[in-house]
N, C-alpha and C positions, 0 to 999 in steps of 0.2 A: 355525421351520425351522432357523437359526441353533442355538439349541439341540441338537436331535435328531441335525444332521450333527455337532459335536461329541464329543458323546456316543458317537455311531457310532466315531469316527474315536480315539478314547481307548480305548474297549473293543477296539477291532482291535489300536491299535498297543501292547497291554499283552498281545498273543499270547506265548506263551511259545517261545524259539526256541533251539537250541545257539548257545554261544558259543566262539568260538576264541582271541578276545584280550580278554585280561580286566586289570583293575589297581584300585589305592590308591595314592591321590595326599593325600597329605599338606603340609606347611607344615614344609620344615626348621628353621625358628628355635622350636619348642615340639611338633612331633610331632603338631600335631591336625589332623583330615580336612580338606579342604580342596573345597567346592561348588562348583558352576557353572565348575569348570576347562575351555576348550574343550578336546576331544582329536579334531585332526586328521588325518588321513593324508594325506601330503603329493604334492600331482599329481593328486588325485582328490575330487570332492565326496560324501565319506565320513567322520564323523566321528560322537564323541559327546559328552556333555556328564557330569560327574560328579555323583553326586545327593548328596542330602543328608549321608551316612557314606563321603564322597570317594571312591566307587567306580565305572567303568565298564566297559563290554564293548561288545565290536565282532563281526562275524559277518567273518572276510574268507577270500579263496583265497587256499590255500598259496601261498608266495611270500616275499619279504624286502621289508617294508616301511621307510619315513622317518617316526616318530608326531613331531607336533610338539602342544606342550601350552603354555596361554597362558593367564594372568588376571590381572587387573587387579589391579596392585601388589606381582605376583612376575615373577620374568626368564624369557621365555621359552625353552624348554628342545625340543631334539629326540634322539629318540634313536632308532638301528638295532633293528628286531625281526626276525625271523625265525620265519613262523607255520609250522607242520608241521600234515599233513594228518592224522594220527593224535591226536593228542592237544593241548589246551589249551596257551594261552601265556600266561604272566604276566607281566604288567610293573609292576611299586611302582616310585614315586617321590617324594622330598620335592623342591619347590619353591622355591627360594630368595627370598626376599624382593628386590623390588628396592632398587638405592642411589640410596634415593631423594633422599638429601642433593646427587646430582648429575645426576640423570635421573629429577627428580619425576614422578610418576605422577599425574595430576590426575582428583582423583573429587570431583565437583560438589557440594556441602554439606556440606564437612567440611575442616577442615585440618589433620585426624588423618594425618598419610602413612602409618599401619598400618592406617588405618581402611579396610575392603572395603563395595562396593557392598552385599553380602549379609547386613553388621549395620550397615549404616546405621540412625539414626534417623527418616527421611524417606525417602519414598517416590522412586526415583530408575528412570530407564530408559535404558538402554546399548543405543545402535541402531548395530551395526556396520555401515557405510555401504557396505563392498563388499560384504558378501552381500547390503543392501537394493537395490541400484543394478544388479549382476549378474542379477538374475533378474525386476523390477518395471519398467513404461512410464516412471515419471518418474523426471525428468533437472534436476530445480533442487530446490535443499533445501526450497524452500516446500508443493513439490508433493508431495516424498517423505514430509516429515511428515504433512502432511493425511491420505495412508493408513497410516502407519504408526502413530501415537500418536494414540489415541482421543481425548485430551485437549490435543490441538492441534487446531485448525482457519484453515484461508485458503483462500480465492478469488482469482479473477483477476477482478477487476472491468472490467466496461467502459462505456464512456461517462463516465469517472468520472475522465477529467482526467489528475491526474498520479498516481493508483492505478489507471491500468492501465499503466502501466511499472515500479510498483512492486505489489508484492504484497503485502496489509496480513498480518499472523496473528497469532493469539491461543493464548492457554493458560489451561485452566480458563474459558471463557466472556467473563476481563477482558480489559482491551484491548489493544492492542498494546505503548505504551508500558509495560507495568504486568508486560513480563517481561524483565525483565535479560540481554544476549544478551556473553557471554562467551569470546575465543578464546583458547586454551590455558591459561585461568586468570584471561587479561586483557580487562578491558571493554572490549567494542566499541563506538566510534559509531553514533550512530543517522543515518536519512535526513534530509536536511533538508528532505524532504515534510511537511506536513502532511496529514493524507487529507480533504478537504472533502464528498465524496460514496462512493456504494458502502452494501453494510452491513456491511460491518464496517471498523473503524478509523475511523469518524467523529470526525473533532475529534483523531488520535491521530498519531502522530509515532514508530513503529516503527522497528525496525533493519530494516534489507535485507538479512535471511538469502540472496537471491539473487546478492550478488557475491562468495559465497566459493563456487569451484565443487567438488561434491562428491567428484571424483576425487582434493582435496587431503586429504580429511576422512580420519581413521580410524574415529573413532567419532562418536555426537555423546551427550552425556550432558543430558539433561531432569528438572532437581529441579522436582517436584510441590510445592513448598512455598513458603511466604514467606519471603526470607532478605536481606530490607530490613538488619536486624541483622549480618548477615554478610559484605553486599556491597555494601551502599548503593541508593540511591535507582533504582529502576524496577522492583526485586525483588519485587513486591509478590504477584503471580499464582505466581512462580515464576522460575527461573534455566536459558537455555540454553547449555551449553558447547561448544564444536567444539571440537576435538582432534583436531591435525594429523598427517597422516604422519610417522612416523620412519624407515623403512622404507631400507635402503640396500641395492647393489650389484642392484639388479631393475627394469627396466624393466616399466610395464603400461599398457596403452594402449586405448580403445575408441573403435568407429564405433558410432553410434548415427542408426539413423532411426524415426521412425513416423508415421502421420497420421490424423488425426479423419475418421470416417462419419459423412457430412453429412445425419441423418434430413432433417430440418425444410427441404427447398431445393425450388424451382421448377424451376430450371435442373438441366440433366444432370448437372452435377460430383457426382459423390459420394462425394466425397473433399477436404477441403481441412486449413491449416495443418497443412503439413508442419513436421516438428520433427528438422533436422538439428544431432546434437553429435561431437562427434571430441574426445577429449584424450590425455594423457600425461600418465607419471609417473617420476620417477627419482630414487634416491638414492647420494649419492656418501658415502664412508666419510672421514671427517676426523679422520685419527690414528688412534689403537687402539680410541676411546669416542666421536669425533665426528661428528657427520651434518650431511650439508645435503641435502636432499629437494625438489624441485623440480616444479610441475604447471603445466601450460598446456593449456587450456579455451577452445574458441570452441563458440557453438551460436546457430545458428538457425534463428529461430522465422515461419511466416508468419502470415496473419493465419487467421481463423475469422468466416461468416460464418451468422448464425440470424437474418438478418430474413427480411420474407415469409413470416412462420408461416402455414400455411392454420389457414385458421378464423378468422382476425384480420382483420377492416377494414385492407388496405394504405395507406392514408390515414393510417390513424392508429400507423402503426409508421414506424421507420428505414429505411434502404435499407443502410445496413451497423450490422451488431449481431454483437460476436464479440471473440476474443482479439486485443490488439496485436500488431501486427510486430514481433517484437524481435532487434535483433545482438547477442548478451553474449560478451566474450570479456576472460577473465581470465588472470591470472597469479599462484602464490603460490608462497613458500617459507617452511620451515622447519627452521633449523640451530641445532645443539650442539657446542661445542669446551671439553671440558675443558682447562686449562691448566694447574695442577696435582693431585695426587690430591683436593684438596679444593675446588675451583675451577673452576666451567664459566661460559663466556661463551652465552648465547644471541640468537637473534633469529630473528623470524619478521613475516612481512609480504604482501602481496601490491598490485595495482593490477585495476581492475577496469572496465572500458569498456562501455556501452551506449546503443544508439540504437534509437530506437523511433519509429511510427508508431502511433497511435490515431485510430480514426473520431470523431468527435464529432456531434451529431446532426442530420440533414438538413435544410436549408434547402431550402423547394419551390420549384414553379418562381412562384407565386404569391407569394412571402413576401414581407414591406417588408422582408426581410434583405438579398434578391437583389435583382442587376440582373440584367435578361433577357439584355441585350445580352455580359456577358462570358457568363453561364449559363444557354443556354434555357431546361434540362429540371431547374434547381436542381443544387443540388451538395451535397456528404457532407467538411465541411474535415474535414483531419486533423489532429490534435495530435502535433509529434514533440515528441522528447528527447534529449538529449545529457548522459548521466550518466558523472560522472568519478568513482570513487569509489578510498577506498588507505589501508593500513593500514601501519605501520610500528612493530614493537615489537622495544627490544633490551635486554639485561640482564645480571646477574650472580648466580649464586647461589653461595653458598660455605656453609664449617660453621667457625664461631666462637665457640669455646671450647663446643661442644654445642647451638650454636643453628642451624638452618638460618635463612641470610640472603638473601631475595631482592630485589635492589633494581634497579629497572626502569624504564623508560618507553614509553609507548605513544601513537603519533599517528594520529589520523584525520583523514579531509577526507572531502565530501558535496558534490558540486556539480550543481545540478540545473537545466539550461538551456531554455527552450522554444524550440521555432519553431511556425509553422503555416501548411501549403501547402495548395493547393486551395480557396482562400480569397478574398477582399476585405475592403475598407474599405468599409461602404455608403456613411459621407457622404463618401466622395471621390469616386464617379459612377463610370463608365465608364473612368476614367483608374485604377482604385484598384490597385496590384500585386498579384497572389495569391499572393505570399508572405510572409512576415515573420516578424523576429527578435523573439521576445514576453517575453525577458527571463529573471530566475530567482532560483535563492538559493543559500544554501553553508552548511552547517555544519560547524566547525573541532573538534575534540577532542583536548587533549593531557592526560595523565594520568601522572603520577611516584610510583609508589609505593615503600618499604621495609617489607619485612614479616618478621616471624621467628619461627619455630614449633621447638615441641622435644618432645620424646617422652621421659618418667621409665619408665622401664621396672619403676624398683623403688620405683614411691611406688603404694599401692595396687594395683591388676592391670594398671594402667599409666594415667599422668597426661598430654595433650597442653597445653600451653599456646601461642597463637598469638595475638601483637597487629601492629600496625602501623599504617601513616597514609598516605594517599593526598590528593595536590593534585590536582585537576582544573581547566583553563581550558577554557571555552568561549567559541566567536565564532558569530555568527548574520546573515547578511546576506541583502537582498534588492537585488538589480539591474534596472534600468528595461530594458522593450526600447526598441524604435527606435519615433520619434514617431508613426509613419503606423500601429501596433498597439492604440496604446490615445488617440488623438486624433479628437473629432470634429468637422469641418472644417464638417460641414452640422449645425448644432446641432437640425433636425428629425431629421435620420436617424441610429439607429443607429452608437456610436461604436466604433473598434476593428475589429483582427481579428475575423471571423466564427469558433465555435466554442472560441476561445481570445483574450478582450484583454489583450494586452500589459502589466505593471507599467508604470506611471508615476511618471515623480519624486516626486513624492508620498508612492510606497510607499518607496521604498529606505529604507535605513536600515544600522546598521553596530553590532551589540550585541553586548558580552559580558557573562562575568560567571566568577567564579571559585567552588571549593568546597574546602574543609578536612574531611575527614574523620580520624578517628584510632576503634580498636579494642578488643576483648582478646576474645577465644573459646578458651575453653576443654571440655576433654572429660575425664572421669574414668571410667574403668570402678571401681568399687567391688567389684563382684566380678567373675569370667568371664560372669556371667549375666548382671548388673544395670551399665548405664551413663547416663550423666546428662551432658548438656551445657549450654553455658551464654555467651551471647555478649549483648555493648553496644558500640555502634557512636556518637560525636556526630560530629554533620556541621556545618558552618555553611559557607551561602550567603551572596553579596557580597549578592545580589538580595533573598533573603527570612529571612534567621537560622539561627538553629540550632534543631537538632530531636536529640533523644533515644528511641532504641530498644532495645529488647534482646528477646531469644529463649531460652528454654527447650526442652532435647530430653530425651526418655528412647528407652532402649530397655531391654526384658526376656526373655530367653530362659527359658521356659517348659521347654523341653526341648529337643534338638538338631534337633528338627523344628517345632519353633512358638514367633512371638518377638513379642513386643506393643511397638509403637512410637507415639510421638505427640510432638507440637512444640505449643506457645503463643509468640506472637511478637508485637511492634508491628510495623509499618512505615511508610513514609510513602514517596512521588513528588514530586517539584521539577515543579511545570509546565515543561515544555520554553520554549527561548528562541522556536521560532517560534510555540507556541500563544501566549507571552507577547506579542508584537509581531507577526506575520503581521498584514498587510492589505492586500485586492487588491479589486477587482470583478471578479463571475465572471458567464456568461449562465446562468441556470437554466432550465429548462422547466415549467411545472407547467399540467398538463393539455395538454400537448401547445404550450403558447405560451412563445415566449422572454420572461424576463423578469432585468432587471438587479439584482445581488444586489451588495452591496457588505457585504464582510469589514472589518466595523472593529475595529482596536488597540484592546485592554485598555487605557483611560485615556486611549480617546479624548475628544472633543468629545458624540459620539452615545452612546457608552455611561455618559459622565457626566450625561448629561443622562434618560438612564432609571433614572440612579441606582446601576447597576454596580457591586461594589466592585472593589480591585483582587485578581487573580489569589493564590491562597496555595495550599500545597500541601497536596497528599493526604494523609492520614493512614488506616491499615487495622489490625485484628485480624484476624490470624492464627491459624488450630487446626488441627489436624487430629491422628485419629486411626484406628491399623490395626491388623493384624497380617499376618504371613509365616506360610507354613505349606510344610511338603514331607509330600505326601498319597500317601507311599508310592514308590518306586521310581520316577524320572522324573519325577513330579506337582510342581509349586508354585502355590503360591497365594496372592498377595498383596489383600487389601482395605484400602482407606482414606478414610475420610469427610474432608473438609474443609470450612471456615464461613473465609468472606472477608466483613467487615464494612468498606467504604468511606467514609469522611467526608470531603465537599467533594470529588466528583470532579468532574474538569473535560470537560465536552462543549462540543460544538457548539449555541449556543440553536435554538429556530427561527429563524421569517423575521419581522420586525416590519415592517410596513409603512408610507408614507409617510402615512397615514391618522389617523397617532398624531400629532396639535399636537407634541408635546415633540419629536419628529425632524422633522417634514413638512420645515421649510425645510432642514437640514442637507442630508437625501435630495434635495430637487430641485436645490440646487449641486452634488452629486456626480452629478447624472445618473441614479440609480438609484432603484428604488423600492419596497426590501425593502434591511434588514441583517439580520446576523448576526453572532455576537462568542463568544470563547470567555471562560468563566464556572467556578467552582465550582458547578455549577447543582445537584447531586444525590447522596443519600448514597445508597448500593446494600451490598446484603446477597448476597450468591454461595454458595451449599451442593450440592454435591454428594458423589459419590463414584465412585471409579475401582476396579476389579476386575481382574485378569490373574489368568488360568490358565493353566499352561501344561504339556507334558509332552513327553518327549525318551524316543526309546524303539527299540529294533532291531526293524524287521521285515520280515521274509527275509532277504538280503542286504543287505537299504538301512536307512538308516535317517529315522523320520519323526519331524516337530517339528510340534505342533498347538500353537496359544498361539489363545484368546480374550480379548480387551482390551475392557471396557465400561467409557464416562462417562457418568453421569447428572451433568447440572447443570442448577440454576435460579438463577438471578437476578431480585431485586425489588427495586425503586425504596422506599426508607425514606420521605425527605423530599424534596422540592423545596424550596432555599433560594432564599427567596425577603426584598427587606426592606420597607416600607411603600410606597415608590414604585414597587416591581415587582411587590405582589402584585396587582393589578387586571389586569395582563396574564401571571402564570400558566400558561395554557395555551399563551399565547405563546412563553414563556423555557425551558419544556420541555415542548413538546406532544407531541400522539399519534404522529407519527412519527418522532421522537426517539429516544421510550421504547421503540417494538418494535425502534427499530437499536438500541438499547443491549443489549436483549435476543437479538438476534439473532447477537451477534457467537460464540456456539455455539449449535448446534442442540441441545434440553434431554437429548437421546441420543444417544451415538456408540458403535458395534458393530464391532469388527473380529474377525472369525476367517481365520485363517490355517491351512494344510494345507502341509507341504514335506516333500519325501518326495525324499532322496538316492540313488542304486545307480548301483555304478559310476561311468561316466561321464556318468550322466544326473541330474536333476534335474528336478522338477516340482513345481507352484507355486498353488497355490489360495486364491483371499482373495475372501473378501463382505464387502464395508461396508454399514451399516445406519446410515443418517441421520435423527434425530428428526425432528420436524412443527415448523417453522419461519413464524413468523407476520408478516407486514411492514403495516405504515399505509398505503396507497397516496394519491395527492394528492388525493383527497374526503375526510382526515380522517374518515373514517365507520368507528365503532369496531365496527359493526354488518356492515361489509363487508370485511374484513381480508384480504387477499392470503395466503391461509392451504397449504402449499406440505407435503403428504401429506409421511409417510414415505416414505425410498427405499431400496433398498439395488442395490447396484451388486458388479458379478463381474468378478475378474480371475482370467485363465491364462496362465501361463508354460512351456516347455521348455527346456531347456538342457542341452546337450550339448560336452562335452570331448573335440575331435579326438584330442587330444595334450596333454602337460601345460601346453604351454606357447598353446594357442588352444580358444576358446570360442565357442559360438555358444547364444545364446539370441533364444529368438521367441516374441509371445505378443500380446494384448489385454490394455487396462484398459476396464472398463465395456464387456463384450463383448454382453453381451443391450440396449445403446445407450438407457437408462435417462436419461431427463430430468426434472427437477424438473415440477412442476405446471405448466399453462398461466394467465396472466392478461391484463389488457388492457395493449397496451402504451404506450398514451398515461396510463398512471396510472401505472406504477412507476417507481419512481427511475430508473432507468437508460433506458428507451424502448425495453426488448425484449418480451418476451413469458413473460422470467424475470427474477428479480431472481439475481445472483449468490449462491445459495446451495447450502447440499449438495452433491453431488457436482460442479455447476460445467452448462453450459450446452452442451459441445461434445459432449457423445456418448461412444459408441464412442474409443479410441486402439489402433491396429494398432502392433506393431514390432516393430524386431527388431535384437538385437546383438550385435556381434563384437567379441570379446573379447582381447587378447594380454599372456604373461607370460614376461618373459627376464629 
């Protein structure tokens, strides 16, 4: 189906039509055509894109237009036209380069500053975030990727603790930690969650793409590549950039509402989690060349509920199953102040506040969890959170003696608190409170870099050379809550909070550890056709050594329309400090009964006594290989295979239980009677490849933009490392439901086509996602009965309409024909619904609609 609409929709918009404004856009520094330049008309959603012999056309009424013209790595440019009704209007123009020695342009795998998205080495994607956010349901960056980039995927997990206030997401199928998340250039912290359930991010320690809210973004740039070599440790999947507004003297601002059609409910409501966001934006002009840009973002979220699926034994499901409540409301900026012609100061930063509410899963009114007397009919505790999170980066770049000099620092903090209401202590009786403070953790990140790059313009067709060294400190803490969360008073009953127990002294703990990295990446074009790059990176850890990598890139132009690219790369991951030291006891469910699991520290007591080693890092080959092609007038066409080979990745083991002599006595002093521990357990092999099509094309008066985006990927498990003393328990240290969440962390297909079709003041918007067949282990381990979760694909519609240049109104559905994943039992999977969070996500349908303002 997918196919055919395509196909349809390319043969249309490649109709032949008169043109009234026509032009060549060239590259002033050398005179050659210049691709993918936007060409906009200003106040109206009407524009085009220039094809491969830097040419475009536009269909417009007589009239005097504002054309504004933009791409990345030249300044943008506007210019007065005046189109007549009789005859053609031309408009040539060369481009100017921008100065970038003082308003770097920042394009994700490269620290060529001449170097363009369009001769990249590595496959890279530029998602301008106001036309994705203008006309599309989702309103957090996690959600926008998911349909945006085939080769991203994240869920909203629920029942899944502290990953449903955080949103795990992956790139290329690896895991969260294992893609480098980058703002304006500079590393960003990650959470100081670890994800202990859900599927995907098991055992993984991701950045929280959702505290930077999108209304700051400009763009956001996704390198498809390994560039461990170029940026250091978590690059391993690939590298994602935000890139912030620069934007001055414009006010813009949007209301946002919409809400989930609740298929799957007993009760009348047929509608629930509503999702209200409002922000702004604004930039102040500092001096003749300086900016400060300014956004503030609050949005919330309610909850979503899919328990009571008919067709399910109610017995054996939740009484709440759905998304968290969440408050998110941030704040960022980002300013430039040249101070002399060679000389700018920057800094860019933000604060990000959230608090959440998650169901966790129901105690009956039967259960030895409950007392009758505080809760007849059982209760549903909630897990909240209290997340602080804040970025603060400030710097200098200058040009010294021909070197651009950037020398900077950058701080994060991650604070991540629980409570839990709606609750007791069982062994405290009838007295126990139903509330409590359950404790938490923080992760600290500060990062000083100097780096210096320069550009030979007359040593071969042009030489970049760029090295530099970057310090990193980290801090890792864990904090107890309060005694009456994780204390148990009646040593028959049940200890702790219900749904969430408390850290205890025990866990806390106070860990750093520092890193030295130092550089040199280099790029040579040899000829205008043929370039070769070439990058080595040493790092040394306080915690684990040093490690050596480097990267090889080519690219080859074939001809102005087809260009053959490929990379070879090492890389390597540092286990995070809280996979290193995280250790709590959590309640797990398995088959529908509570059972206590205790997380023990790498180099514990229990994991030495299974024989454990201790924690070492990743190590991955890197490849990949594609080409570019422009297939005529409008048409592009990029493919690219990649091979991700992993050694000693670190998961989540399974469960071991108190059954095993070597731990039994450890287990019955801690109360618990299952561990788990994070390990090098398994080397993994990742191959797929990613596909875009796309074409830009006038027709009628409007103009339409079709792009099809497909990933295929597969992931296999190589080896399970295992040593003498562990291999007799094997299926234990990475069993069957392990291996399908490792595997699961992307669906082995991801499909997106897209339809957008501009005229006048209108706007209209068409996208099908197609989600592969997704296979999960459910709690009978039965490799024979697999919670195996069909193909789906899911449809969105948008309209939008411009009152006036300066207000907007768009309305629309995501997941409008209200397409759910597959049904299963819900006392068997992970979470205790009736889905496990995958594909397209668990809520349905999303109605909205937004207003839009630009002054």
């Amino acid at each position: 189906m997918i196919t055919r609409i395509v196909v349809i929709c390319c043969l249309v918009s490649t109709t032949v039509f008169a043109q009234n404004l026509r032009g060549h856009i060239t590259d002033a520094s050398n005179s050659s055509p210049l691709p993918g330049v936007t060409v906009l008309i200003v106040g109206q959603q009407l524009g085009a894109t220039t094809n491969g012999e830097g040419d475009f056309s536009l269909k417009l009424a007589p009239g005097r237009y504002r054309v504004r013209f933009s791409s990345l790595g030249f300044e943008t440019t506007e210019q007065a036209v005046t189109v007549e009704a009789t005859e053609n209007t031309t408009l040539n123009l060369a481009l100017k380069p921008s100065q970038t020695s003082l308003s770097e342009v920042v394009v994700v795998g490269s620290r060529n500053l001449n170097r363009s998205v369009t001769d990249s080495p590595a496959p890279i994607d530029i998602i301008d975030v106001r036309q994705v956010t203008s006309k599309t349901g989702q309103l957090d960056v996690n959600q926008l990727l998911q349909f945006v980039a085939p080769s991203f995927n994240s869920n909203r997990q629920t029942g899944s603790d502290g990953a449903d206030h955080v949103d795990p997401a992956s790139l290329r199928g690896l895991g969260p930690d294992q893609t480098l998340v980058l703002i304006n250039g500079k590393r960003q912290h990650q959470s100081s969650l670890v994800t202990l359930f859900g599927t995907r991010g098991r055992g993984n320690t991701g950045t929280d793409l959702n505290t930077i809210p999108a209304a700051a973004i400009e763009r956001i740039e996704i390198l498809r590549d390994g560039a461990a070599a170029q940026y250091g440790s978590d690059a391993i999947a690939g590298v994602i950039n935000i890139v912030l507004k620069t934007s001055t003297n414009q006010l813009t601002a949007n209301v946002n509402y919409g809400a989930y059609q609740a298929k799957y409910r007993f009760d009348d409501q047929k509608f629930d989690g509503g999702n209200l966001n409002v922000n702004a934006n604004y930039g102040l002009q500092l001096g003749k060349k300086g900016f400060l840009n300014l956004t503030g973002d609050y949005n919330q979220r309610q909850h979503t509920n899919r328990a009571n699926t008919p067709g399910i034994d109610s017995t054996l499901q939740r009484r709440q199953y759905g998304d968290s409540k969440i408050s998110n409301a941030s704040f960022y900026g980002n300013a430039q102040l040249p101070i002399t012609t060679n000389t700018t100061l920057y800094a860019f930063g933000g604060i990000n506040s959230r608090k959440g509410d998650a169901y966790a899963w129901t105690r009956t009114a039967d259960s030895p969890r409950n007392i009758p007397s505080i809760y007849p009919d059982g209760f549903d505790p909630i897990i909240t959170s209290n997340i602080l999170d804040g970025t603060l980066a400030a710097g200098v770049r200058t040009n010294l003696r021909g070197w651009n000099v950037d020398l900077g620092n950058v701080f994060g903090s991650n604070r991540f608190d629980y409570g839990v209401k709606n609750t007791l202590n069982t062994s405290m009786g009838a007295s126990s409170p139903r509330e409590f403070n359950a404790g938490g953790f923080q992760l600290q990140q500060n990062v000083t870099g100097l780096h210096f790059t320069r550009f030979y313009k007359d040593k071969l067709q042009g030489l970049n050379i760029a090295f530099g060294s970057e310090f990193r400190y980290e801090n890792y803490k864990i904090f107890a809550g309060e005694e009456a969360s994780y204390k148990a008073y009646d040593i028959t009953k049940a200890a702790g909070s219900q749904g969430f127990p408390g850290f205890q002294p025990s866990n806390e703990l106070n860990k750093s550890r520092t890193n030295l990295g130092v550089y040199i990446d280099t790029e040579a074009d040899f000829t205008k056709a043929f370039m070769m790059g070439a990058a080595v990176r040493y790092e040394n850890y306080s915690d684990f050594g040093g490690t050596l990598n480097g990267k090889l890139s080519s690219r080859l132009k074939i001809s102005p329309a087809f260009m053959l690219r490929g990379t070879f790369s090492t890389g390597f991951r540092a286990p995070s400090l809280a996979q290193t030291y995280f250790n709590s006891t959590i309640t797990n469910f398995v088959g529908g009964q509570a059972v206590q699991v205790q997380i023990a520290q790498n180099g514990s007591a229990i994991t030495q006594a299974l024989g454990v080693p201790p924690l070492k890092q990743e190590t991955s080959i890197n490849g990949s290989l594609g080409f570019t092609s422009q297939l005529g007038s409008g048409f592009s066409l990029t493919v690219d295979a990649y091979y991700v080979r992993i050694k000693d990745r670190v998961v989540l083991t399974g469960q071991f239980s108190d059954d095993l002599p070597a731990i039994a006595d450890e287990l019955k002093q801690l109360n618990v009677s299952r561990v788990q521990f994070f390990t090098n357990a398994i080397s993994t092999r990742t191959r797929g490849i990613d596909i875009v099509l796309a074409h830009h094309a006038q027709l009628g008066k409007g103009r339409l933009n079709t792009s099809l985006g497909i990933n295929f990927n597969s992931l296999d498990t190589i080896s399970v490392n295992t040593n003498a003393k562990l291999k007799p328990y094997k299926d234990l240290y990475f069993d069957l439901r392990e291996y399908y969440f490792v595997k699961a962390s992307a669906p082995p297909s991801k499909m997106n086509l897209t339809i957008d079709y501009s005229i006048n003041k209108w706007a209209f918007l068409l996208r099908v996602v197609r989600f592969g067949e997704v296979k999960l282990a459910n709690w009978n381990y039965d490799a024979t009965s697999l919670d195996i979760y069909r193909p789906k694909a899911t449809t969105d519609l948008s309209i939008s309409y411009r009152f006036t240049p300066q207000v907007g109104l768009s309305i629309g559905g995501s997941n409008i024909f209200n397409v759910y994943p597959d049904q299963h039992r819900a006392d068997l999977t992970e979470s205790g619904g009736a889905w496990d969070p995958v594909q397209m996500g668990i809520n349905g349908a999303y109605w909205f609609g937004k207003l839009n303002f630009r002054f």
